[in-house]
C-alpha positions in Angstrom: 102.5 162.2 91.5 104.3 164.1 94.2 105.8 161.3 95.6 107.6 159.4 93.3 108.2 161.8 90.9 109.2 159.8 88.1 107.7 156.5 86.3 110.4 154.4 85.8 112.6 155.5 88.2 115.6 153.4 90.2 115.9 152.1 93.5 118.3 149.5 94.5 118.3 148.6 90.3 114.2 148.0 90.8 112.0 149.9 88.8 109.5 152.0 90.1 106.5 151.9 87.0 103.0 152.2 86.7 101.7 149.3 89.1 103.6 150.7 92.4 103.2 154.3 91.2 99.4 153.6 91.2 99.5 151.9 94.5 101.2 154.7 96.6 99.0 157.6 95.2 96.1 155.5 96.4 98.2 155.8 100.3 98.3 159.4 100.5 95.4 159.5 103.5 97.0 156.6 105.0 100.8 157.2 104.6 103.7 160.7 105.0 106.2 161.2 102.9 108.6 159.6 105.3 106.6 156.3 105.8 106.2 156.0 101.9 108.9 156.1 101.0 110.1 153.5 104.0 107.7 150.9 102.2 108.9 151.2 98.4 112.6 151.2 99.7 112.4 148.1 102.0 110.2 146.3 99.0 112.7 147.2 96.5 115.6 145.5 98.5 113.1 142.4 99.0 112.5 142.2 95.3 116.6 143.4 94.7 118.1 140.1 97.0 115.3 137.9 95.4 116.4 138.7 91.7 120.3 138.8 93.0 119.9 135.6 94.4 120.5 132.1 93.4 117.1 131.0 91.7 114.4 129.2 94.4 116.3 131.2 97.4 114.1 131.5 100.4 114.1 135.3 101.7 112.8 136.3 104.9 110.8 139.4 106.0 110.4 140.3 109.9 108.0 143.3 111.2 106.5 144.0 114.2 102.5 142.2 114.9 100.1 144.6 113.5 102.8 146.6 111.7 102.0 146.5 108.0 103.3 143.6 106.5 100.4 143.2 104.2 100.8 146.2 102.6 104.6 145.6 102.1 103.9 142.1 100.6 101.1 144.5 98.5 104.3 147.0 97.5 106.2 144.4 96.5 103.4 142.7 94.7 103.7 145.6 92.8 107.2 146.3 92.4 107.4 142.8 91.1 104.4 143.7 88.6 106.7 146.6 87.5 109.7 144.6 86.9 108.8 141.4 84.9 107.3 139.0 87.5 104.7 137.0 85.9 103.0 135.6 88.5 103.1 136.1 91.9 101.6 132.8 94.4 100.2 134.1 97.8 100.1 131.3 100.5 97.4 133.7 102.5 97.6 131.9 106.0 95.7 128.4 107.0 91.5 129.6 108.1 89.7 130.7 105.2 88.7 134.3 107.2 92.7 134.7 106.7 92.4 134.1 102.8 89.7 135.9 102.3 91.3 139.2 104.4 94.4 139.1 101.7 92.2 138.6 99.1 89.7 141.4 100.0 93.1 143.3 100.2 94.8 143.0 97.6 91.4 143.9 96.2 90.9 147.0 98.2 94.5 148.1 98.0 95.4 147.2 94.0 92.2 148.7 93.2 91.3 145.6 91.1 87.5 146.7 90.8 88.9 150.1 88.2 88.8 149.2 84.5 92.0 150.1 84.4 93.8 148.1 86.7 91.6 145.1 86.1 93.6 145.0 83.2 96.8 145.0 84.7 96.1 142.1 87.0 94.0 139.0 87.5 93.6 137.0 90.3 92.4 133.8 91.0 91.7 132.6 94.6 92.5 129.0 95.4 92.6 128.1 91.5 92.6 124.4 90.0 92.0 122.4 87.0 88.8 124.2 86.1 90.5 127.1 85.9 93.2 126.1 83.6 92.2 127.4 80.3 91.5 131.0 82.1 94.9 131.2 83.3 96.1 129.8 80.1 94.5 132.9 78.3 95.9 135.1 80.7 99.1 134.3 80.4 98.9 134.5 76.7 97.5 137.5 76.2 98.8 140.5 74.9 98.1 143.0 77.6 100.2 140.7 79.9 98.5 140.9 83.6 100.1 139.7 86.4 98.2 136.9 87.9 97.8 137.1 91.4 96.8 133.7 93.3 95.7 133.7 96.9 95.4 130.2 98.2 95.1 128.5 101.4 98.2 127.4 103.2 97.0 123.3 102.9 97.9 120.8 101.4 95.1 120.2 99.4 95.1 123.7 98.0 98.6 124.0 97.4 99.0 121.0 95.5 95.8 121.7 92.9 98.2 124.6 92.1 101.3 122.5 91.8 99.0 119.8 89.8 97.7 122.9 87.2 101.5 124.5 86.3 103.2 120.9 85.9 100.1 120.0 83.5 101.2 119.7 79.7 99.3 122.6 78.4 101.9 125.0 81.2 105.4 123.0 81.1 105.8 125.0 77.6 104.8 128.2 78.2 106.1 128.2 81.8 109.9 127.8 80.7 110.6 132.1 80.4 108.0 133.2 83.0 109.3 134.3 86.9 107.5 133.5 89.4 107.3 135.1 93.1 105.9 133.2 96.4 104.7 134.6 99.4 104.3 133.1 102.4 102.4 135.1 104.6 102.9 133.9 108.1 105.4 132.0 107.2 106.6 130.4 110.5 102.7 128.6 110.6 102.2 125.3 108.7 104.9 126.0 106.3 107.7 124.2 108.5 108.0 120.8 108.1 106.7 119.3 111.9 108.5 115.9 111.6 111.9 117.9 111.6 113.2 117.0 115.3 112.0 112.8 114.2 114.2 113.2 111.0 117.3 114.2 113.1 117.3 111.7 115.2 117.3 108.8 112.2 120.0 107.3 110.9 119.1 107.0 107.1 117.6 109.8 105.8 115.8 108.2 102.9 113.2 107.0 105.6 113.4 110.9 106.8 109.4 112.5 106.9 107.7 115.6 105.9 104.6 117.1 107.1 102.0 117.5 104.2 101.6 121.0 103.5 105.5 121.4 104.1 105.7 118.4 101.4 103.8 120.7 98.9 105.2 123.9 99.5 108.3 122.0 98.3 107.1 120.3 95.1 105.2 124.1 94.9 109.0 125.4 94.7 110.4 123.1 92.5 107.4 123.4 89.7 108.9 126.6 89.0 112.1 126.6 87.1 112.2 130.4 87.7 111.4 131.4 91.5 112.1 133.6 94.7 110.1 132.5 97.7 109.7 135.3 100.5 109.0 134.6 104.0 106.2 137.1 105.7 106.2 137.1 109.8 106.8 139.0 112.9 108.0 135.5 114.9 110.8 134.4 112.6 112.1 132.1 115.4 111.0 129.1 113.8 112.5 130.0 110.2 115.5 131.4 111.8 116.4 128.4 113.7 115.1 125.2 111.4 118.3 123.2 110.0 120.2 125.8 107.6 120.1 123.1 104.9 116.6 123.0 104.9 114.6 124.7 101.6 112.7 126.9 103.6 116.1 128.4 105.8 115.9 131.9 104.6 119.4 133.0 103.1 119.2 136.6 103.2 116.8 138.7 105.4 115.0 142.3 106.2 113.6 143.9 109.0 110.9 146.0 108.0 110.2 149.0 110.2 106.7 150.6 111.4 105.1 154.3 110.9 105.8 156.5 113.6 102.5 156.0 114.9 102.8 152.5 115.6 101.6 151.2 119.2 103.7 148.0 119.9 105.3 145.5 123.1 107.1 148.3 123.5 104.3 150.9 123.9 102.1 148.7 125.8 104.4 146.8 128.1 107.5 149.5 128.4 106.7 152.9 127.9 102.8 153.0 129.3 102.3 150.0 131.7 99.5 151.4 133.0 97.7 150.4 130.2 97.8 146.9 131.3 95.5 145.4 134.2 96.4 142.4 135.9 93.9 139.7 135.7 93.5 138.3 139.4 94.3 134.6 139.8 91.3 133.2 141.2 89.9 134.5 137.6 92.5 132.8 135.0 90.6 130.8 133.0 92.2 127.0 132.8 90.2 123.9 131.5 91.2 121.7 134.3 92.3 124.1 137.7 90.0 127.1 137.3 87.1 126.5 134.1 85.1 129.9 135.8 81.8 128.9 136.6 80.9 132.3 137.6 81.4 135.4 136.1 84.7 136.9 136.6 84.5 140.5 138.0 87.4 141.9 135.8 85.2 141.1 132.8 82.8 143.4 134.1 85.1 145.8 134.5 86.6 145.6 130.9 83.4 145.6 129.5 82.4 149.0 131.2 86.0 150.6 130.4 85.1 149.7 126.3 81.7 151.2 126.4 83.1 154.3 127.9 85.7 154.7 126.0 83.6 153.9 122.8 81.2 156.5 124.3 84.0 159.6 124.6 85.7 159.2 121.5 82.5 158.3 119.2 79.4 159.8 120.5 81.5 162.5 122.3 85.2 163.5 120.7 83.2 161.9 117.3 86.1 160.6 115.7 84.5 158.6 112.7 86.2 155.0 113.4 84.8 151.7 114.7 86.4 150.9 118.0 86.2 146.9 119.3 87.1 144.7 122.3 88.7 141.6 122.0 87.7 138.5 124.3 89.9 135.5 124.1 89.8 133.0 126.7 90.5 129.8 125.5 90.5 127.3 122.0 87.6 125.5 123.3 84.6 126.4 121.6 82.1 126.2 124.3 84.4 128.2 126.4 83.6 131.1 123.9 79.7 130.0 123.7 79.9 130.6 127.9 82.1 134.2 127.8 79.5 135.4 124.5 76.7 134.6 127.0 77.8 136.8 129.8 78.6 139.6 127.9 75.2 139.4 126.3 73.3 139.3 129.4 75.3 141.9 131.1 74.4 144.2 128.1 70.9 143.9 128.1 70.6 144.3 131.7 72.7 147.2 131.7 70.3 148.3 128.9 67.1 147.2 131.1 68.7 149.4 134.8 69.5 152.0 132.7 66.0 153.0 131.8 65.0 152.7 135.5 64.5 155.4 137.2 66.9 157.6 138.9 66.7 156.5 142.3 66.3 152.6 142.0 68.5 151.0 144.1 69.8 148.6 141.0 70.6 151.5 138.7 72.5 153.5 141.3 74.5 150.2 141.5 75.2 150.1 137.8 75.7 153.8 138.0 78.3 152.9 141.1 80.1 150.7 138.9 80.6 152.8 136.1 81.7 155.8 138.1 84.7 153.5 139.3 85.7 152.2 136.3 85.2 155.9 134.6 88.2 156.9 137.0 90.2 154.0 135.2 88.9 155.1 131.3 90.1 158.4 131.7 92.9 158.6 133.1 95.4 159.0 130.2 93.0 161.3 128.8 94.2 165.3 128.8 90.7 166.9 129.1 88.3 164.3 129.3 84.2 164.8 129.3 82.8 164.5 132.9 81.1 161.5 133.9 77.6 163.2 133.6 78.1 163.6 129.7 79.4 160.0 129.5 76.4 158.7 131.6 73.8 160.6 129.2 75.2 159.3 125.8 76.5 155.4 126.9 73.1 154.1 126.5 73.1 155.0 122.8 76.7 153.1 122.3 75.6 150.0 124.2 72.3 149.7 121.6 75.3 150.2 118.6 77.4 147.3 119.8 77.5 144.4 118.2 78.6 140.9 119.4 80.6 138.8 117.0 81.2 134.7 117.8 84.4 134.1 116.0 84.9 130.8 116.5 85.6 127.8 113.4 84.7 130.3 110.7 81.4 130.7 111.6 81.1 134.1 111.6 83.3 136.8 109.2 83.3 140.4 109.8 82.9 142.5 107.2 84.0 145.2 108.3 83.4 148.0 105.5 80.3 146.9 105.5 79.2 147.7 109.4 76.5 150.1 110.6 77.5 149.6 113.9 80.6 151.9 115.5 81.2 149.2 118.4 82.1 145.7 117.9 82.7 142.5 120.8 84.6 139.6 119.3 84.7 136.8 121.6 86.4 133.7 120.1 89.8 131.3 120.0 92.5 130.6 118.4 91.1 132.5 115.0 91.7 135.7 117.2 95.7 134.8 117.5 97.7 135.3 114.2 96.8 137.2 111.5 93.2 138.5 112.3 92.7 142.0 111.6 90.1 143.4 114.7 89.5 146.8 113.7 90.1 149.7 116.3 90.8 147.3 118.8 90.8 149.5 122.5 89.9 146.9 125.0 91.5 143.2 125.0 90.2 140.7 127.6 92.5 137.5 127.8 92.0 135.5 130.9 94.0 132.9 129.2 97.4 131.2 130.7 98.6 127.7 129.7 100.7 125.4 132.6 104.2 125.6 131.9 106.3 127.4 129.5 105.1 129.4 126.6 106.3 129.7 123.5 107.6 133.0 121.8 106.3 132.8 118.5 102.8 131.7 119.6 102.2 133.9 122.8 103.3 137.0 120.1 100.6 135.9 117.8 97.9 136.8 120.3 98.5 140.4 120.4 96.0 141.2 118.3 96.2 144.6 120.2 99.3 146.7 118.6 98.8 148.4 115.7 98.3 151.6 114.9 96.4 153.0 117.9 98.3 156.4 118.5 95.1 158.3 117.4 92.6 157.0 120.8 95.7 154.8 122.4 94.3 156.5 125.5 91.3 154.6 125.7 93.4 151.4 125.3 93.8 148.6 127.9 94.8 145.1 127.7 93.8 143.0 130.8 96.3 139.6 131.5 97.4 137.5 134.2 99.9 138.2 136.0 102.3 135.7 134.5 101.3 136.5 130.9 102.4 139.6 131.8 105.6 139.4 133.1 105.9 136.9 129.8 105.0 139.9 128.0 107.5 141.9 129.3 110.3 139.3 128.8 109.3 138.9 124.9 109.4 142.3 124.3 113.1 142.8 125.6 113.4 139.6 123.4 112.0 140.8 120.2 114.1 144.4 120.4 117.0 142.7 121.0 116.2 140.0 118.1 115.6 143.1 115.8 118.6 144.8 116.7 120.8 141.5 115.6 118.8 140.9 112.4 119.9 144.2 111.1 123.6 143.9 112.3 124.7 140.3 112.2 124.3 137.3 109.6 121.1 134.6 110.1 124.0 132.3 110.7 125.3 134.5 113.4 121.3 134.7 114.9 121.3 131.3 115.1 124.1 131.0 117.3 123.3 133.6 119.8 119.9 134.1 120.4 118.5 136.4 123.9 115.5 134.3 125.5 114.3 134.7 128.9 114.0 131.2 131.2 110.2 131.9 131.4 109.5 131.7 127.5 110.9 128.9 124.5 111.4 129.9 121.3 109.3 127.7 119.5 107.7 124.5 118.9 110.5 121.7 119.0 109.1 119.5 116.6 110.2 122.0 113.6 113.6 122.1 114.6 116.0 119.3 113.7 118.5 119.5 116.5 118.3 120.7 120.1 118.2 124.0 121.3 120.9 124.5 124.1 120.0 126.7 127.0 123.0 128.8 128.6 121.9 131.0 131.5 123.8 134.5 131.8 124.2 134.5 135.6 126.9 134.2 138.1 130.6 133.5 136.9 131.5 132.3 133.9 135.9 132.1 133.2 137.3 132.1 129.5 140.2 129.5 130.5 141.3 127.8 127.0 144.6 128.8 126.0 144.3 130.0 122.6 147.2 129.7 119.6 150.2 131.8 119.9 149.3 134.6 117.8 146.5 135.5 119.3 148.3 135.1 123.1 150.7 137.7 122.0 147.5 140.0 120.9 145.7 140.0 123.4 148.6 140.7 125.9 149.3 144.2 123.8 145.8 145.0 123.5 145.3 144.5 127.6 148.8 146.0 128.7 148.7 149.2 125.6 145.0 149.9 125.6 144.1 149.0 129.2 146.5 148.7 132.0 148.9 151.1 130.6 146.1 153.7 129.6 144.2 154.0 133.0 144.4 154.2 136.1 143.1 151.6 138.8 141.9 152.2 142.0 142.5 149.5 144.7 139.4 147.5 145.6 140.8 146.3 149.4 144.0 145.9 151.0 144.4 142.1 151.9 148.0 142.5 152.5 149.8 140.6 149.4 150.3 141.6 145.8 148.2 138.5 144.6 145.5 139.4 146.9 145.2 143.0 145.7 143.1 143.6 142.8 142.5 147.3 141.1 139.7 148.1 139.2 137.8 150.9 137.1 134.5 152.2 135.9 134.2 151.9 132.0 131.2 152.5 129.5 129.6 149.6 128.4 130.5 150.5 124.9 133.9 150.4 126.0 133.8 147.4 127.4 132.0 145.5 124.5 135.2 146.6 122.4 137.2 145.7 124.9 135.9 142.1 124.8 135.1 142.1 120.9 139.3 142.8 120.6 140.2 140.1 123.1 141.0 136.8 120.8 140.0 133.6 121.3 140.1 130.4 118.9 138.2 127.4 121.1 134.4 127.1 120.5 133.3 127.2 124.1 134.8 130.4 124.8 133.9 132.1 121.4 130.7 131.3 122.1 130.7 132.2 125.6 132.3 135.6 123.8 129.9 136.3 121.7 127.0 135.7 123.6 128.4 138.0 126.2 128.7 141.1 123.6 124.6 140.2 122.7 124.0 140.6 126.3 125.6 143.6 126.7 124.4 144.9 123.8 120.6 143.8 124.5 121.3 145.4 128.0 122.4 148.7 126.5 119.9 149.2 123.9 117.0 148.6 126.9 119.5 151.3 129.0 118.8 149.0 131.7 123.2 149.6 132.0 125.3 151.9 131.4 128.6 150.9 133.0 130.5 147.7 133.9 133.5 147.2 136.1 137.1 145.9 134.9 139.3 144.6 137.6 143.6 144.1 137.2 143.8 140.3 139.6 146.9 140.6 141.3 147.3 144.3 140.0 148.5 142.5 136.8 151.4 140.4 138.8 151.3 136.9 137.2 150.0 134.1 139.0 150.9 130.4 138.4 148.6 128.0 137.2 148.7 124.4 135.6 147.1 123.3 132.6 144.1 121.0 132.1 144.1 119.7 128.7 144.3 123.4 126.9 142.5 124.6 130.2 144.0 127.4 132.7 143.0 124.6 136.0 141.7 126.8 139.1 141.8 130.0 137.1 140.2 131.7 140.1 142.3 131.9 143.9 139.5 130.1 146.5 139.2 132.1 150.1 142.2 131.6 152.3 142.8 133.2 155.8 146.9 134.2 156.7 147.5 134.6 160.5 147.5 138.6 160.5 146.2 139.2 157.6 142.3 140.2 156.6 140.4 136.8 155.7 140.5 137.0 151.6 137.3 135.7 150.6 138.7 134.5 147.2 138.7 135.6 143.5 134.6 135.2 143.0 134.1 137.8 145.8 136.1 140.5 143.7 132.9 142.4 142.0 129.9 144.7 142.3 126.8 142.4 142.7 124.8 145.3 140.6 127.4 145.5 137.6 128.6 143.5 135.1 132.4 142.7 135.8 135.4 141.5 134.0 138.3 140.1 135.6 141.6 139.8 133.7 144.1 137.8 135.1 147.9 137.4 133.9 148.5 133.5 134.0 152.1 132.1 134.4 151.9 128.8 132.7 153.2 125.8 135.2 153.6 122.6 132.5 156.6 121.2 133.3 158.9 119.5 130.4 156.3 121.0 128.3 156.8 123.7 125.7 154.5 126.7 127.1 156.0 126.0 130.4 156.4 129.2 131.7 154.6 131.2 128.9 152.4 134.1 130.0 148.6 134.4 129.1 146.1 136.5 129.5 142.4 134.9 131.1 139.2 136.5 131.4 136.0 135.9 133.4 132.8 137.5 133.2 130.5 138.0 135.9 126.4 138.8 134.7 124.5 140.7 138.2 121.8 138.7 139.5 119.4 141.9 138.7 120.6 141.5 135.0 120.8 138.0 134.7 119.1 136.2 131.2 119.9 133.7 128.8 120.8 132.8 125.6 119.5 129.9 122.9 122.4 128.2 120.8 121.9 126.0 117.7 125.0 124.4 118.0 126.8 122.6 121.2 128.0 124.2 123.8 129.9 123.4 126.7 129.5 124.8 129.7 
C-alpha cells in the first residue's frame, strides 16, 4: 500500500487496520493522494469525538450536495470496523431507491462480494425477527464481522430493529458490544415535526413526537453503548432544533470536497453562464401557469443535452454516461405530461432527420439545432463543427433512454446500462439524495408561491458533483427567481461553512446569515421562533455597559484609534459638535476593532456579533474590502441623558443655525456604499445620580443598502 503505509497506524488515536486499508487501495482510480488522505483524516476525527464523547452523543457531519458524503460515512464505516465497533446501523434515507443506493454501495465500495471481505462483514438490509438467529450467529462467531444494517428511515422499519436487540436472546450478549448510527440525511424525517406544538404547551408530559423521530429515540436508547452521527449538506434543521433535544448534535465537522468538485459556487458564482433563465410565461405552477403547451426552453434544453452527449461521447469519446434531469413538479401526472413531450420530440426529431436534405421540416430542425449549437459550445476550447455534430447526433438520440422516476416505479441501474444517454423526468425522488449519473443538462421549470426553504430548495440540486471533467457541456435551466434564490443560498451556505469550522454550534445558532428571500427550514421542527433581524440602515449600540468594560473600551478607542491615526474632516458645518473626522480602514481591521469593543447587555452583544458574521460573510465573498470609521464631534463629548441603561437620542437630528451650512444630522454622516462606524464620546446627564457626568463611549453601525442582508437568531432579540 502506498498510501497508508502502515497497518495499524495512528490518526487522531484511531487506528488505521485492515478494513480502511482495504477500502482506500480500492480508491486509487477515483481519489489523489491529497483527497485520500482528506477522507481518512476527517473520518478519524468523526470516529475520535464519537468515542471521546459522552456515550449516545449526537455528532454532526456537513458537506457540500453531491460532495462525497457516502463515501466518508463508507470510511468511517471502516474506521469503526478497525477499531472495535460491533455494529454499525445505517438509517439509509426514507424511498426504498435511496436504501437500495447505500446498500448497493456499501456493496460496491467494501467489496462485500470477495471471499475475503465477506468475512469481515455481513449485512442485513432492513432486518427483523426472522433474522434474529442469523444475527445471533454473527455476533457470536469467532471471526467477529461487523454487521452492517441498512434500513429504511420509517418507523415501521426502525422499530423491527429496535424490537430484535431489546429481545431476550440480545439483552445478554449486547451488554459489551458498541454500536455506531448513521443517519444519512439526517435533517429529513429524523426531526421530531410536532417540535414548534410541544413549545407552545404548558406541561410537557402531554408534549408529542412524530413517529419515526419516536423510534429513532427508543433506537438510541436500546443501545447501552452508542455514537449517533448526523450525515447532511442542509444542517439548518439539526443546527437549530432545541439544544436539549437528543438529536442536537454536540460536536460537529465540515467535510471538504476533491478539488474537482463543481458546486453553488461553480455554477451560480464563478460560471453564470452556465445557467439559463427559464422565461415566466413557462414556470410550471399547478394553479397560475399548469403549461398546456409545450414550453420552448424545453426544446431548447433537450437539443443542448443531445449535443453535448454527441461531442463528448460519440466525438471527444470519453467512456461515461451523461444524463438530463427534468423536474417540474411532485404531481405525478405532471411528470406523465413532461415524459410525453420529450418522447414525441425525440422520435420526431428521429423521423425529420431521415428526410431528405432539402425538406422544408428538416431544415427547421436543422435551424434549431444550429442555434442552440452556438449555446452548447461555447465554454468549449476547440469544439467539433456543427457538420461533425449534425452527422453523428442521430446515433446518440437512438442511445437515449427515458427513465419515469416517479413513486419508485422505476430504478436505474446504472452499472448495468447499454445506453450512454439517459432522460430522468420525475418529482420529488429527484430532490435529496438521488444519485443521477453524469448529470450535464438539468431542466426545472419548478417555482413554489412564497418563500422557500433553504434546506429543501438545496436538495434539488441534483446537478453539483463532480463534473470538472465535461462541466463545459453543463447547464442548468431555472426561473428567474429560483435563481436569484440560488444565488442567495450559496452566499448562505459559504458563510454557514465558514462559522461551522470557526465558532461553537451554540454560537451558529445565535447568528445565523439568511437572505429575506429564503427560510431556513420547516418551522414545525423547531421548538421556538426564529427571530429575523435585517442588516440594513442604522443600527446604535446605546446600553451602557458595567464599569470595567467603560474604562476599556475608552483606552482601546483613544490608544488604538484616535490617538494612532489620523482623521480627515468629512465637512465643515461650523461647530465642533457638528464636525465629524473619519478614515478608510480594512475590514479586517475593523472586525477587530469591533470584536475589542465590550459590551455586556444581550441586545447589543447580539447586535455585535452578528455584525462581525456580516463582515466576515462580506469579506470572504470579497464583495468588501474597506469600511469607514468616523470621530462624532472629532471626539469632543456630547451630552446625553439616560433611558433606563440607554444613551436616549444617541444620534444629533438635522438642525439649521442662521449662517451656518444646514447640518442634516448624525444619520447623514456616511458613505452610502460602505459600511460605517460611528463612535461617539457621551457625557452622561443623570442628575443626583451616580454616573452623572461619567464619560462613555457609543457605537453605531451603518450596513449600505447594496450590502444589506440578514441574520436568523434562536434566542430573543430586541431591536
Amino acid at each position: 500500500m502506498d498510501r497508508i503505509k502502515i497497518i495499524n497506524s495512528k490518526q487522531n488515536n484511531i487506528t488505521i487496520g485492515e478494513r480502511t486499508q482495504t477500502f482506500i487501495n480500492a480508491l486509487k482510480n477515483k481519489l489523489n493522494e491529497d483527497e485520500t488522505n482528506t477522507l481518512v483524516e476527517e473520518s478519524a476525527k468523526i470516529l475520535s469525538k464519537c468515542m471521546s464523547s459522552e456515550k449516545g452523543a449526537t455528532g454532526l457531519a456537513f458537506g457540500y450536495v453531491q460532495s462525497g458524503k457516502t463515501m466518508s460515512f463508507t470510511a468511517l464505516t471502516t474506521l469503526a470496523a478497525d477499531n472495535g465497533i460491533d455494529i454499525i446501523v445505517f438509517l439509509a434515507g426514507t424511498k426504498n431507491n435511496l436504501l437500495d443506493q447505500t446498500k448497493d454501495r456499501l456493496y460496491k465500495d467494501l467489496k462485500l462480494n470477495s471471499r475475503k471481505n465477506s468475512k469481515l462483514y455481513r449485512i442485513f438490509s432492513n432486518p427483523e425477527q426472522k433474522d434474529a438467529v442469523k444475527i445471533l450467529r454473527q455476533l457470536n462467531s469467532k471471526r467477529k464481522p461487523t454487521l452492517l444494517l441498512p434500513i429504511l428511515k420509517s418507523s415501521i422499519r426502525i422499530d423491527n430493529l429496535v424490537g430484535l436487540f431489546t429481545g431476550y436472546e440480545f439483552i445478554k450478549i449486547m451488554k459489551n458490544r458498541s454500536v455506531l448510527i448513521i443517519d444519512d440525511e439526517a435533517d429529513q424525517a429524523s426531526l421530531n415535526t410536532y417540535a414548534r406544538k410541544n413549545s407552545k404547551s404548558e406541561d410537557w408530559e402531554e408534549d408529542k413526537t412524530s413517529a419515526t423521530y419516536s423510534s429513532i429515540l427508543k433506537l438510541k436508547s436500546s443501545f447501552s453503548n452508542h455514537s449517533y452521527v448526523q450525515y447532511t449538506a442542509t444542517p439548518q434543521g439539526p443546527v437549530l432544533i432545541n439544544i436539549m433535544d437528543l438529536l442536537s448534535p454536540k460536536f460537529h465537522i465540515v467535510l471538504n470536497p476533491g478539488k474537482t468538485y463543481t458546486g453553488g459556487k461553480t455554477f451560480f458564482i464563478d460560471n453564470p453562464d452556465l445557467i439559463i433563465t427559464i422565461p415566466e410565461k413557462e414556470v410550471y405552477h399547478h394553479k397560475d401557469n399548469n403549461l398546456s403547451v409545450l414550453p420552448d426552453t424545453l426544446i431548447d434544453a433537450l437539443h443542448i443535452f443531445l449535443i453535448g452527449v454527441t461531442i463528448q461521447y460519440n466525438i471527444l469519446e470519453k467512456d461515461q454516461i451523461f444524463s438530463m434531469m427534468v423536474h417540474a413538479d411532485r404531481e405525478v401526472d405532471v411528470s406523465k405530461k413532461f415524459y410525453n413531450w420529450i418522447d414525441n420530440i425525440l422520435q420526431m426529431m428521429n423521423k425529420k432527420l431521415d428526410l431528405k436534405d432539402n425538406d422544408p421540416a428538416k431544415m427547421e430542425l436543422i435551424g434549431d439545432l444550429k442555434k442552440n449549437y452556438k449555446e452548447a459550445i461555447k465554454k468549449l476550447t476547440s469544439p467539433p463543427s456543427f457538420e461533425e455534430v449534425l452527422e453523428e447526433i442521430q446515433e446518440t438520440i437512438e442511445d437515449t433512454e427515458l427513465h419515469k422516476v416517479i413513486g419508485g416505479e422505476e430504478e436505474i441501474k446504472w452499472e448495468e446500462t447499454q445506453y450512454s444517454s439517459h432522460i430522468l423526468i420525475g418529482a420529488d425522488l429527484l430532490n435529496r439524495g438521488f444519485t443521477v449519473e453524469g448529470l450535464t443538462v438539468t431542466y426545472m421549470p419548478r417555482h413554489p408561491k412564497g418563500k422557500n426553504n433553504a434546506d429543501t430548495m438545496q436538495q434539488r440540486c441534483r446537478f453539483f458533483g463532480y463534473k470538472e471533467n465535461y462541466l463545459e457541456s453543463c447547464r442548468v435551466f431555472l426561473p428567474n427567481e429560483s435563481i436569484e434564490e440560488f444565488v442567495e443560498y450559496v452566499e448562505h451556505e459559504e458563510s454557514l461553512r465558514s462559522d461551522l469550522k470557526e465558532l461553537s454550534l451554540e454560537e451558529i445558532r445565535q447568528n445565523m446569515i439568511l437572505s429575506d428571500k429564503l427560510n431556513p427550514t420547516r418551522n414545525n421542527i423547531l421548538s421556538h421562533n426564529i427571530l429575523r433581524n435585517k442588516m440594513s440602515g442604522w443600527r446604535q449600540l446605546r446600553t451602557i455597559s458595567s464599569e470595567n468594560y467603560i474604562e476599556e473600551n475608552i483606552k482601546l478607542i483613544e490608544e488604538e484609534i484616535i490617538s494612532k491615526h489620523k482623521f480627515s474632516l468629512f465637512e465643515d458645518y461650523g461647530t465642533p459638535d457638528r464636525n465629524h473626522g473619519y478614515l478608510k480602514f480594512g475590514v479586517k481591521d475593523v472586525i477587530k476593532f469591533i470584536s475589542k469593543f465590550k459590551i455586556d447587555r444581550m441586545p447589543d452583544v447580539m447586535r455585535k456579533n452578528h455584525t462581525i458574521s456580516y463582515l466576515n460573510h462580506l469579506s470572504n465573498l470579497k464583495r468588501i474590502e474597506y469600511a469607514y470609521i468616523y470621530n462624532m464631534a472629532n471626539g469632543n463629548p456630547r451630552l446625553r441623558s439616560l433611558k433606563g441603561d440607554n444613551i436616549n437620542n444617541l444620534f444629533t437630528g438635522k438642525s439649521i443655525a442662521k449662517g451656518e451650512k444646514t447640518y442634516m444630522g448624525d444619520e447623514s454622516i456616511r458613505d452610502d456604499e460602505y459600511f460605517c462606524v460611528q463612535i461617539h464620546n457621551i457625557k452622561i446627564k443623570n442628575n443626583y445620580k451616580p454616573n452623572h457626568g461619567m464619560k462613555v463611549y457609543a457605537l453605531a453601525f451603518y450596513y449600505p443598502k447594496n450590502l444589506e442582508t440578514s441574520y436568523i437568531s434562536t434566542t430573543p432579540f430586541i431591536q
